[in-house]
mmCIF file of the N, C-alpha and C atoms, coordinates in Angstrom:
data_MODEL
# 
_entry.id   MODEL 
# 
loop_
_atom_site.group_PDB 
_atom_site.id 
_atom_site.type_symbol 
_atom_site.label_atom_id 
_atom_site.label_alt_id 
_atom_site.label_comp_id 
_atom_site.label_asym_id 
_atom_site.label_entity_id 
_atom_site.label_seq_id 
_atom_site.pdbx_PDB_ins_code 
_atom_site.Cartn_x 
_atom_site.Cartn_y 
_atom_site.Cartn_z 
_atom_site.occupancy 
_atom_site.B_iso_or_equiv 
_atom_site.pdbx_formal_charge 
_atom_site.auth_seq_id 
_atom_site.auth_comp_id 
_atom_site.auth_asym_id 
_atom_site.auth_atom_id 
_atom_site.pdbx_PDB_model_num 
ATOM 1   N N  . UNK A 1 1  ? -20.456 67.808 89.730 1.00 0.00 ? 1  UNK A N  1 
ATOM 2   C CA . UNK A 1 1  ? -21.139 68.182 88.517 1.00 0.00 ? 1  UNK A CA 1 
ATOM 3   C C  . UNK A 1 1  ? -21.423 66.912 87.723 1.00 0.00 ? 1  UNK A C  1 
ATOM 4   N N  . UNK A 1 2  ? -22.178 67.070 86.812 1.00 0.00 ? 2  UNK A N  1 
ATOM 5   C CA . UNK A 1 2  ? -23.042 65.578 86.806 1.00 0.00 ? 2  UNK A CA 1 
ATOM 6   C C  . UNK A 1 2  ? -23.038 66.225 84.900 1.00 0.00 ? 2  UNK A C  1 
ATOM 7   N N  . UNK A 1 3  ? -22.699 65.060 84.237 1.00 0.00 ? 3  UNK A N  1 
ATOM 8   C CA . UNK A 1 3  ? -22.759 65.444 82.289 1.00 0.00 ? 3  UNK A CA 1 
ATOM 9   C C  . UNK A 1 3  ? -23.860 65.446 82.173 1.00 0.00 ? 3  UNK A C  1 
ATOM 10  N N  . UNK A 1 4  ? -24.780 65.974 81.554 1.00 0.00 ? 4  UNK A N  1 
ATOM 11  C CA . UNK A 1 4  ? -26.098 65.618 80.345 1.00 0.00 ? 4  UNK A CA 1 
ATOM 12  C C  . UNK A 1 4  ? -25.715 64.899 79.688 1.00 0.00 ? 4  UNK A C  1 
ATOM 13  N N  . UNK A 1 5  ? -26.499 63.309 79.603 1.00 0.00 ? 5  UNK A N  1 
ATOM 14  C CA . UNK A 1 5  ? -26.972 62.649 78.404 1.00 0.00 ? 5  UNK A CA 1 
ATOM 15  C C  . UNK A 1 5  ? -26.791 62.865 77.013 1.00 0.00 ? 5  UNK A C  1 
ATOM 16  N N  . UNK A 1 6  ? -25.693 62.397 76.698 1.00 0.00 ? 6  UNK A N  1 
ATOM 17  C CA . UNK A 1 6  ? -25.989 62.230 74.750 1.00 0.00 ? 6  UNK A CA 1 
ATOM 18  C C  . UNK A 1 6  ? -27.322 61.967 74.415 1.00 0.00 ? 6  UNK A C  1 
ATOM 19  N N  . UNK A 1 7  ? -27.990 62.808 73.552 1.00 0.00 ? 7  UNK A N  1 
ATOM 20  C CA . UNK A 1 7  ? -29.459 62.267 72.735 1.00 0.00 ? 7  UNK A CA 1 
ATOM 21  C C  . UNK A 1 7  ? -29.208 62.385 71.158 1.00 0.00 ? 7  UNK A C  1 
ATOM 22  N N  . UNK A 1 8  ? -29.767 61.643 70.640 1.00 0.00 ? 8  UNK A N  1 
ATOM 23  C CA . UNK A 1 8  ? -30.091 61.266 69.025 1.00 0.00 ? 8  UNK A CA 1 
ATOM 24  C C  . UNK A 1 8  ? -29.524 60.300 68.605 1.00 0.00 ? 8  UNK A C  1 
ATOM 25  N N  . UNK A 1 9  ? -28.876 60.622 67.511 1.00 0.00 ? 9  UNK A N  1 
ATOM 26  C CA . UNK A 1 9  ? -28.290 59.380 66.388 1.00 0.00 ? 9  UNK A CA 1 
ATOM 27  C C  . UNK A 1 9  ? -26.664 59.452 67.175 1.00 0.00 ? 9  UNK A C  1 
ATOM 28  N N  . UNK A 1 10 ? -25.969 60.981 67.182 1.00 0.00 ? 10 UNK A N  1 
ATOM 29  C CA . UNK A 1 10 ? -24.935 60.897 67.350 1.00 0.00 ? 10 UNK A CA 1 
ATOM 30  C C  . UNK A 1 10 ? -24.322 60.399 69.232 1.00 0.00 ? 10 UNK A C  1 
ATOM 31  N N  . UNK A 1 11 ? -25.079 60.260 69.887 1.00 0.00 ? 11 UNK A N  1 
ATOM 32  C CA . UNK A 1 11 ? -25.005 59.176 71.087 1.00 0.00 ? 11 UNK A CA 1 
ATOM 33  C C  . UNK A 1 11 ? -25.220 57.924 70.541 1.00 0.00 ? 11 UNK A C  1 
ATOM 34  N N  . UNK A 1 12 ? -25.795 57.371 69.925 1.00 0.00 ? 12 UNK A N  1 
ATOM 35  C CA . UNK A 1 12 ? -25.797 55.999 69.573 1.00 0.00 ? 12 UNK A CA 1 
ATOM 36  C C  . UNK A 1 12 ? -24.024 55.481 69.359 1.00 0.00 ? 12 UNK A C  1 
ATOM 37  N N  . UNK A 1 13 ? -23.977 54.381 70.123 1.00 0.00 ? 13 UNK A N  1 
ATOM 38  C CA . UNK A 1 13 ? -22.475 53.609 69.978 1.00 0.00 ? 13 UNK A CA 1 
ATOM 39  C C  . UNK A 1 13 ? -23.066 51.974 69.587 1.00 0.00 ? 13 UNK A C  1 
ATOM 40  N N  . UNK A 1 14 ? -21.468 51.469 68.977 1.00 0.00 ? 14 UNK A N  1 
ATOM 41  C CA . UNK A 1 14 ? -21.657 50.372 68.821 1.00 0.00 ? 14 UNK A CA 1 
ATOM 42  C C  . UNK A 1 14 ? -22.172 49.414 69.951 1.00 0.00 ? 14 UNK A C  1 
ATOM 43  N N  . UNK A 1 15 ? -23.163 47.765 69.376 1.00 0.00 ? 15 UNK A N  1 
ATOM 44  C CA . UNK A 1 15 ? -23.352 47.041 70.609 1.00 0.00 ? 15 UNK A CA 1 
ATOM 45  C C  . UNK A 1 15 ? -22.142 45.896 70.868 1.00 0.00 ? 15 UNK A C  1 
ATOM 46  N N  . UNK A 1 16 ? -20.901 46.376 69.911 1.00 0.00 ? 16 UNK A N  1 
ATOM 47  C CA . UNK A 1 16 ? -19.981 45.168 70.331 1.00 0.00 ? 16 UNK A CA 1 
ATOM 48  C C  . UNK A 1 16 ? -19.521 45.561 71.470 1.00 0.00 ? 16 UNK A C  1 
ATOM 49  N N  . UNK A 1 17 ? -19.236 44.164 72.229 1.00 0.00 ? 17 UNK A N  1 
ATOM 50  C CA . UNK A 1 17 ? -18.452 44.527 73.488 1.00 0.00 ? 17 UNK A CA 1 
ATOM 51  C C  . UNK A 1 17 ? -17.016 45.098 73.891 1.00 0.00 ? 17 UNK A C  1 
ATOM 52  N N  . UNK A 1 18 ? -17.418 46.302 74.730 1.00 0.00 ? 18 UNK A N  1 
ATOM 53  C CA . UNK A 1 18 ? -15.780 46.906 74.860 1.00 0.00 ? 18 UNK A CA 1 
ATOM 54  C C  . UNK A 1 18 ? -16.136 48.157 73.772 1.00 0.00 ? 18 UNK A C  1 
ATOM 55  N N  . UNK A 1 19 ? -16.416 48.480 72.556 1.00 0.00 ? 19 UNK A N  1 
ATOM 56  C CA . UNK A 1 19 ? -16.800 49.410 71.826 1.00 0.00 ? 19 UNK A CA 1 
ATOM 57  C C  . UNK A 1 19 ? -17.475 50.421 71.872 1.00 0.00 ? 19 UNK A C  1 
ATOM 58  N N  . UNK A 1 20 ? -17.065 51.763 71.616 1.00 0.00 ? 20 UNK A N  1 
ATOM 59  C CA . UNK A 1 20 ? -16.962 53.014 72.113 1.00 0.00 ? 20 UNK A CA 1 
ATOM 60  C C  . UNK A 1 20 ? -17.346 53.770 71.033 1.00 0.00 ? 20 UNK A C  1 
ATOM 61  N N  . UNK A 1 21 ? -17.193 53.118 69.942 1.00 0.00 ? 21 UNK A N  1 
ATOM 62  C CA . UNK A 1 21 ? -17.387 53.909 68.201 1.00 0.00 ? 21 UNK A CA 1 
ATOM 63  C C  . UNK A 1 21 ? -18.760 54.237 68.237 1.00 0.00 ? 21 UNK A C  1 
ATOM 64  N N  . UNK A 1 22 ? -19.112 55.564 67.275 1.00 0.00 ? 22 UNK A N  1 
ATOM 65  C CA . UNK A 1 22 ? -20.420 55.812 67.023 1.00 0.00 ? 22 UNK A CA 1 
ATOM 66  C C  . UNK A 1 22 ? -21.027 54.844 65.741 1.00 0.00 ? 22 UNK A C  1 
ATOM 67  N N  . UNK A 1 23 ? -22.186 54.480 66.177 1.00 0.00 ? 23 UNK A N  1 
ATOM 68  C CA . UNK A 1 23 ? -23.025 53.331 65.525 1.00 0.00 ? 23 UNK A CA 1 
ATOM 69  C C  . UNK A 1 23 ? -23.190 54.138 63.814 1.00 0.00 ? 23 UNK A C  1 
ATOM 70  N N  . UNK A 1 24 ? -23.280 53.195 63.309 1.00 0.00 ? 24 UNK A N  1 
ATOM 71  C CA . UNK A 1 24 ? -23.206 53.569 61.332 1.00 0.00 ? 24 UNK A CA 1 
ATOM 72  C C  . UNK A 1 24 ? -24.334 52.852 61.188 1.00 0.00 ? 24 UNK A C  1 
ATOM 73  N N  . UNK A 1 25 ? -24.889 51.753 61.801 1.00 0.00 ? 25 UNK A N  1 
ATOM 74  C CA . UNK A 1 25 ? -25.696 50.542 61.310 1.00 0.00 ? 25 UNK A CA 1 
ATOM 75  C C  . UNK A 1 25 ? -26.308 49.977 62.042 1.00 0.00 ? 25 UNK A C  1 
ATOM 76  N N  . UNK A 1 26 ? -27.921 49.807 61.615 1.00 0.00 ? 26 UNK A N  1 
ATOM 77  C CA . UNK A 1 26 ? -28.753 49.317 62.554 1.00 0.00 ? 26 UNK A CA 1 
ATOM 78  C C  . UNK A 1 26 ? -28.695 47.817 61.796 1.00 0.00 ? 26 UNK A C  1 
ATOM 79  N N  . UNK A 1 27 ? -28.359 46.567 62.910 1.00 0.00 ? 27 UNK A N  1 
ATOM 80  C CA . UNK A 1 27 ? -28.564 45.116 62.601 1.00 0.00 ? 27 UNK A CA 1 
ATOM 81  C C  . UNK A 1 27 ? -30.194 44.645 63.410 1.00 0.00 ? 27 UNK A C  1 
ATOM 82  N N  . UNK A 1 28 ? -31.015 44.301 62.440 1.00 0.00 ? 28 UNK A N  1 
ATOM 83  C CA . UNK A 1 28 ? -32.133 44.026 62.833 1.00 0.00 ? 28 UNK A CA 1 
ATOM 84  C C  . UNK A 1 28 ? -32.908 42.500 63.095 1.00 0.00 ? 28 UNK A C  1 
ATOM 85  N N  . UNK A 1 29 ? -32.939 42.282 63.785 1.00 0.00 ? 29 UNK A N  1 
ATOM 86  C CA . UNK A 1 29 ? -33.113 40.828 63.892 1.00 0.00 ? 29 UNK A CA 1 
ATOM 87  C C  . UNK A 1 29 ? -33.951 40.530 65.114 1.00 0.00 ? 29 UNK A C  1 
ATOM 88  N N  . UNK A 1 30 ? -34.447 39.093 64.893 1.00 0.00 ? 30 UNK A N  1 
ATOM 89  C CA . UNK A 1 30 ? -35.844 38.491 66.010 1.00 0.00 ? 30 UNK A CA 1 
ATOM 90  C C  . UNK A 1 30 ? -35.143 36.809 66.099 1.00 0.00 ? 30 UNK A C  1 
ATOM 91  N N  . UNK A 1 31 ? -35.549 36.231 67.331 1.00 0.00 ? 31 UNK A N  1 
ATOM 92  C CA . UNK A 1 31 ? -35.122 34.674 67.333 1.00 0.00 ? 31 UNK A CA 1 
ATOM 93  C C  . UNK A 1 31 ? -36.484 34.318 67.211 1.00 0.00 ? 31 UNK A C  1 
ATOM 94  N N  . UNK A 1 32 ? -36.558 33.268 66.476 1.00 0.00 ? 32 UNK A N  1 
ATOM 95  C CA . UNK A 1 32 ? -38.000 33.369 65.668 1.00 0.00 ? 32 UNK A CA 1 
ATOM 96  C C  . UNK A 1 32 ? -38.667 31.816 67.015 1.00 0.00 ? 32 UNK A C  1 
ATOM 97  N N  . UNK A 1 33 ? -37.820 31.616 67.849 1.00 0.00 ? 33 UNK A N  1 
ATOM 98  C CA . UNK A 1 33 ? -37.783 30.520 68.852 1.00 0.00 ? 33 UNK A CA 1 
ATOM 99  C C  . UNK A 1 33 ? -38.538 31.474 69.770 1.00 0.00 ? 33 UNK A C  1 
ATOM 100 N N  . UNK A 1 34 ? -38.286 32.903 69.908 1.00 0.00 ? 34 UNK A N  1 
ATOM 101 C CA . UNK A 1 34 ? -39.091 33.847 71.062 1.00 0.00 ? 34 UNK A CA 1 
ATOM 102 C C  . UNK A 1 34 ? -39.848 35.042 70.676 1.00 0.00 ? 34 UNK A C  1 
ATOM 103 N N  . UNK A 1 35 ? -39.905 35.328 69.481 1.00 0.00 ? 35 UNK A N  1 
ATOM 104 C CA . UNK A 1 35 ? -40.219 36.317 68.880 1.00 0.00 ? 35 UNK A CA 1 
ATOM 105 C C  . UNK A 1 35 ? -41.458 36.007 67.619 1.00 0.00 ? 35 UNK A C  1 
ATOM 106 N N  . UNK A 1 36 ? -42.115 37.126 67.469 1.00 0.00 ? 36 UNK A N  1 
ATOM 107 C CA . UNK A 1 36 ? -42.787 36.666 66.344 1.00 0.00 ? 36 UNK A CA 1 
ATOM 108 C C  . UNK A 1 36 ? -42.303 36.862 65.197 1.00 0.00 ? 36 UNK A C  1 
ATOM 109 N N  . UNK A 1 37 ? -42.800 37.203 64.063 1.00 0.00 ? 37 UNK A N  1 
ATOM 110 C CA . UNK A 1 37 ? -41.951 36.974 62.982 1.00 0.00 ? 37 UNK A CA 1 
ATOM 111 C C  . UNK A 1 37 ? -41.943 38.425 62.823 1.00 0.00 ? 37 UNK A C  1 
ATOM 112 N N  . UNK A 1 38 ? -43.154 39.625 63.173 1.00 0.00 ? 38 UNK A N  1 
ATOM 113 C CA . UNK A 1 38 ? -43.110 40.878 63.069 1.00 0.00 ? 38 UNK A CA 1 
ATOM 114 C C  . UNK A 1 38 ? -41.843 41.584 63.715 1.00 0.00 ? 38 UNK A C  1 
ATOM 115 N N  . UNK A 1 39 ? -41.533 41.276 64.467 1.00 0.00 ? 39 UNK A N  1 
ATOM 116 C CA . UNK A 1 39 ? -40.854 41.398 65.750 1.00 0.00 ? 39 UNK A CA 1 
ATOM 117 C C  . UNK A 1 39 ? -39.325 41.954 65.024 1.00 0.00 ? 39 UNK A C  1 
ATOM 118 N N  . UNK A 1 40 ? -38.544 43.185 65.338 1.00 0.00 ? 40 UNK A N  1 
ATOM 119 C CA . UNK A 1 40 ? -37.267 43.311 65.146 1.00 0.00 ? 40 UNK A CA 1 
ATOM 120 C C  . UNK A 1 40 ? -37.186 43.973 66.644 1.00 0.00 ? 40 UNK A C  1 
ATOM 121 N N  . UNK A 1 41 ? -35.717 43.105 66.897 1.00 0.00 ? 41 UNK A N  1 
ATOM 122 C CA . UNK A 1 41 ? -34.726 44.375 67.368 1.00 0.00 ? 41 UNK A CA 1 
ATOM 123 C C  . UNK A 1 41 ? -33.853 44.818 67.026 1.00 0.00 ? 41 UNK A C  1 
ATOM 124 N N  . UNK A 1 42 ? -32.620 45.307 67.826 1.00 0.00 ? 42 UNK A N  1 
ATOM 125 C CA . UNK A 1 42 ? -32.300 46.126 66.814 1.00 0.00 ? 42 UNK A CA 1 
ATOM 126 C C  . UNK A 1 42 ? -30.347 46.306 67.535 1.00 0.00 ? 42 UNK A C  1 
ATOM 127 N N  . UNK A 1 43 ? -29.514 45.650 67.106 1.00 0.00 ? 43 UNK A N  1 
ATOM 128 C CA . UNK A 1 43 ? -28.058 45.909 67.839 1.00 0.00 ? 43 UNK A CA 1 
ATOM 129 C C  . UNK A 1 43 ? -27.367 47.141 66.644 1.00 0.00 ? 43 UNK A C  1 
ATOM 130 N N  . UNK A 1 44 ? -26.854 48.215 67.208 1.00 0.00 ? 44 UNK A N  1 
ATOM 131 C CA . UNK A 1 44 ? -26.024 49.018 66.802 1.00 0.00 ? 44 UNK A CA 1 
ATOM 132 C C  . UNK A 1 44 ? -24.256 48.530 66.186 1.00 0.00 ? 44 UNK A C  1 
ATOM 133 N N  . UNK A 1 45 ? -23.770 48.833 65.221 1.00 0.00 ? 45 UNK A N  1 
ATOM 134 C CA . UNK A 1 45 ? -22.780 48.580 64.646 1.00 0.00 ? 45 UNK A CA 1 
ATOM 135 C C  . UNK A 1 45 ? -21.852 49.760 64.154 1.00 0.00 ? 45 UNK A C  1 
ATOM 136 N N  . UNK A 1 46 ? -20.497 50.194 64.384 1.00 0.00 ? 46 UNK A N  1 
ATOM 137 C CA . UNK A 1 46 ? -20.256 50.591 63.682 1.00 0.00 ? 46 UNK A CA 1 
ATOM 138 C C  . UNK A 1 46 ? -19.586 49.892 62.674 1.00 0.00 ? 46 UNK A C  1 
ATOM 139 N N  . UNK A 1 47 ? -18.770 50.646 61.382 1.00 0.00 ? 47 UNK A N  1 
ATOM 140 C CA . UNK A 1 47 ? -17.833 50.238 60.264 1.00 0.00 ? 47 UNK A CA 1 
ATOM 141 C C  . UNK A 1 47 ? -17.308 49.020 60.461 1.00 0.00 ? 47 UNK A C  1 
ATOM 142 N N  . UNK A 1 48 ? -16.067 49.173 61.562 1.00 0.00 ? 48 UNK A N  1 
ATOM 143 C CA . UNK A 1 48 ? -15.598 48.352 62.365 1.00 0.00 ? 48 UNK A CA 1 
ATOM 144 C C  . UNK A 1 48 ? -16.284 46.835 62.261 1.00 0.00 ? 48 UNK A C  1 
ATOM 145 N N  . UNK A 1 49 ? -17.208 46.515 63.333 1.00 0.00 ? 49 UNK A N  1 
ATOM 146 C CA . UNK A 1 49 ? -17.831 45.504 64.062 1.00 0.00 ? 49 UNK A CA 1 
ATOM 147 C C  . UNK A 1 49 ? -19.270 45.230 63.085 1.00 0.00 ? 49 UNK A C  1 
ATOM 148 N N  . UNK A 1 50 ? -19.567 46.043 61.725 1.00 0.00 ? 50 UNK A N  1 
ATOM 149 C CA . UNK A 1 50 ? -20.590 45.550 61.500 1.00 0.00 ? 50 UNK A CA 1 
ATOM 150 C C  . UNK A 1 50 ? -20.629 43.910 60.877 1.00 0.00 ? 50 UNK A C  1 
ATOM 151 N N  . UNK A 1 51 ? -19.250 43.381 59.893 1.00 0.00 ? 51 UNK A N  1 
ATOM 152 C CA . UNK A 1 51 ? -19.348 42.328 59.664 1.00 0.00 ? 51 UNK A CA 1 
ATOM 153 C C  . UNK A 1 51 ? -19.244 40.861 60.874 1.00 0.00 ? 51 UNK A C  1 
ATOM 154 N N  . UNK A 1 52 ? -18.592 41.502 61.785 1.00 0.00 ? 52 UNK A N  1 
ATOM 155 C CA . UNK A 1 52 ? -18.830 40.718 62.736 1.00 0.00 ? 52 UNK A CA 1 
ATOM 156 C C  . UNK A 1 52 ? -20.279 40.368 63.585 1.00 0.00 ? 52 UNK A C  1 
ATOM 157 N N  . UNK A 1 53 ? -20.852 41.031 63.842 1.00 0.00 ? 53 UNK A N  1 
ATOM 158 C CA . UNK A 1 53 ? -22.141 41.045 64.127 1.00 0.00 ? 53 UNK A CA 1 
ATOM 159 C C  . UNK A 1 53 ? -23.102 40.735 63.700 1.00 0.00 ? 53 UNK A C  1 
ATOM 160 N N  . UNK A 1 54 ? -23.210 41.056 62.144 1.00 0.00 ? 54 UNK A N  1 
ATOM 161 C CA . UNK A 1 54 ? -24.147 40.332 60.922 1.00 0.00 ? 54 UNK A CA 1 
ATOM 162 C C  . UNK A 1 54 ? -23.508 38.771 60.813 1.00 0.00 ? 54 UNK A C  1 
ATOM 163 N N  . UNK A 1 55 ? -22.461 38.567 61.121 1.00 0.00 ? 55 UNK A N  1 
ATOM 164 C CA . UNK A 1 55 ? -21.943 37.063 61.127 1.00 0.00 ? 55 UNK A CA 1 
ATOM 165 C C  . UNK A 1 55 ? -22.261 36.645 62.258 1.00 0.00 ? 55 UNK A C  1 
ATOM 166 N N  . UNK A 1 56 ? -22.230 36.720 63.351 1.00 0.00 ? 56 UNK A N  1 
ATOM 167 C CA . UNK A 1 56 ? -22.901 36.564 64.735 1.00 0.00 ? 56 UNK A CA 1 
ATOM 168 C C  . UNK A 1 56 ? -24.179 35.951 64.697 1.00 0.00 ? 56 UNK A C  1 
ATOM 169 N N  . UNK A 1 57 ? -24.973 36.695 64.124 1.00 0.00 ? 57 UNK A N  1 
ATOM 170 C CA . UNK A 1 57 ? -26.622 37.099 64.286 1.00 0.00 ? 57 UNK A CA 1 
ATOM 171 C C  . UNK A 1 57 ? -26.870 35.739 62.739 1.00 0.00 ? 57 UNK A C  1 
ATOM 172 N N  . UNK A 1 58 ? -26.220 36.070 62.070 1.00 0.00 ? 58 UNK A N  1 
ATOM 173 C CA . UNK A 1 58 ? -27.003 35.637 60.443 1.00 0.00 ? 58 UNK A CA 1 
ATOM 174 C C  . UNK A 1 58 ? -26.343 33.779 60.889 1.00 0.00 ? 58 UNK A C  1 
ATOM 175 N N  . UNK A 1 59 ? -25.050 33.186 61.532 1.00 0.00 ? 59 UNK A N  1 
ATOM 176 C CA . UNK A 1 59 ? -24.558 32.122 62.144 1.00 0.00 ? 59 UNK A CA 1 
ATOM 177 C C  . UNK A 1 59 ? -26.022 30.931 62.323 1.00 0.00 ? 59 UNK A C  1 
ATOM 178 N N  . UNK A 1 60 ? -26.556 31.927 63.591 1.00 0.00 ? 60 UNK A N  1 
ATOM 179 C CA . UNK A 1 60 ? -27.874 31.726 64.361 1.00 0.00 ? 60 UNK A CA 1 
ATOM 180 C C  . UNK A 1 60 ? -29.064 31.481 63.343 1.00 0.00 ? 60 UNK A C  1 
ATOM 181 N N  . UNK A 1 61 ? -29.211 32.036 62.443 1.00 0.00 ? 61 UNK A N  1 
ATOM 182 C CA . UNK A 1 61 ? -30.451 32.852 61.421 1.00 0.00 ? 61 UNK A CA 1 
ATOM 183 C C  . UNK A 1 61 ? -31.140 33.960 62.120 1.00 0.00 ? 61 UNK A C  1 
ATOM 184 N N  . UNK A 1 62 ? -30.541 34.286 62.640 1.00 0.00 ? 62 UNK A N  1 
ATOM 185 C CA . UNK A 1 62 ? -31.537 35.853 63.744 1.00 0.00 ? 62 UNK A CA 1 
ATOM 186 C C  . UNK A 1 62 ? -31.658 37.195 62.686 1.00 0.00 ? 62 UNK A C  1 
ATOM 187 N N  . UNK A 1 63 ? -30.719 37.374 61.880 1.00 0.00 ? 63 UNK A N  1 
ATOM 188 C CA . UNK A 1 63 ? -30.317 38.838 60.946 1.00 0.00 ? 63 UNK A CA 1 
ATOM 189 C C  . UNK A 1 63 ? -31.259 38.693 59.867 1.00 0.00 ? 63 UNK A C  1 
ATOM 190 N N  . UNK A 1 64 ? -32.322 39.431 59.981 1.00 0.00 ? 64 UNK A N  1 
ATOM 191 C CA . UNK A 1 64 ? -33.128 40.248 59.299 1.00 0.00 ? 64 UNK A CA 1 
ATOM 192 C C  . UNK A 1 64 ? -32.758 41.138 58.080 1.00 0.00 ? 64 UNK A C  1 
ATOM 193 N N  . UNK A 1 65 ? -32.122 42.167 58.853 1.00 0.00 ? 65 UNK A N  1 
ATOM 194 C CA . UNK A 1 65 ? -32.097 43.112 57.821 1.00 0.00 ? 65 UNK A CA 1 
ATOM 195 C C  . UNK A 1 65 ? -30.943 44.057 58.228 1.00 0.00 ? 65 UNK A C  1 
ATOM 196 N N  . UNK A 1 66 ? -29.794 44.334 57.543 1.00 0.00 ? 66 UNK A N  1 
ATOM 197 C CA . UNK A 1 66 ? -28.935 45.896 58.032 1.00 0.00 ? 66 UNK A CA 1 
ATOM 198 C C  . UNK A 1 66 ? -29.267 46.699 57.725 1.00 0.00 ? 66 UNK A C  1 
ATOM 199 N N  . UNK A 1 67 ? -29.452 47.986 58.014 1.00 0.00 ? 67 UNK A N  1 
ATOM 200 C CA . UNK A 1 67 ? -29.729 49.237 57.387 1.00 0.00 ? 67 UNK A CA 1 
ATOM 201 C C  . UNK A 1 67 ? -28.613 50.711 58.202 1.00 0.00 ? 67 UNK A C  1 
ATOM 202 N N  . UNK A 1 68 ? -28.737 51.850 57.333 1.00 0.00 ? 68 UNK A N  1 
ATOM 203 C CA . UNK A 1 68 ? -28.297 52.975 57.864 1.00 0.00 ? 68 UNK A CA 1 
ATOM 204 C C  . UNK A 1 68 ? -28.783 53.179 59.102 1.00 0.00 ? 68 UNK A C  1 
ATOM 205 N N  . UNK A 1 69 ? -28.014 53.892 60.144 1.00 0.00 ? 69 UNK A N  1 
ATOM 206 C CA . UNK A 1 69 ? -28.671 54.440 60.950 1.00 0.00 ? 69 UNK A CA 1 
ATOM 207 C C  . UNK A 1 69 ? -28.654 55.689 61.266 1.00 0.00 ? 69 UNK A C  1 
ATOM 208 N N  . UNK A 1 70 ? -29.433 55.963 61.177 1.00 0.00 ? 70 UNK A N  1 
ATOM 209 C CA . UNK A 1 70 ? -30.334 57.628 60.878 1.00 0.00 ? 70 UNK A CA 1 
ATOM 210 C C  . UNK A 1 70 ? -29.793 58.551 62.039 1.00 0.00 ? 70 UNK A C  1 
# 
């Protein structure tokens, strides 16, 4: 027997590694070295791992923008 797929917001998990938590926070960011400036993507965060990740990303200058995730 084979699961169905989580779909929506509440399948979304964090993108730290090893992390299993459901995502709270979209971290949005482009490397402006490969990307244009329009350009976001987009790593999942929860509670947890979001200051780490915005420190990660913002280190670099890659972090754009955090927001809720829907």
């Amino acid at each position: 027997m084979t699961a169905e797929p989580a779909e929506g917001p509440a399948a979304a998990i964090c993108s730290a590694r090893g992390c299993r938590e459901p995502a709270r926070w979209q971290l949005l960011w482009n490397n402006p070295k490969l990307h244009t400036p329009d350009r976001r993507k987009t790593w999942l965060a929860c509670d947890a791992h979001r200051e780490s990740l915005e420190a990660f990303l913002g280190a670099r200058g890659f972090l754009k923008e955090t927001v809720p995730h829907r």
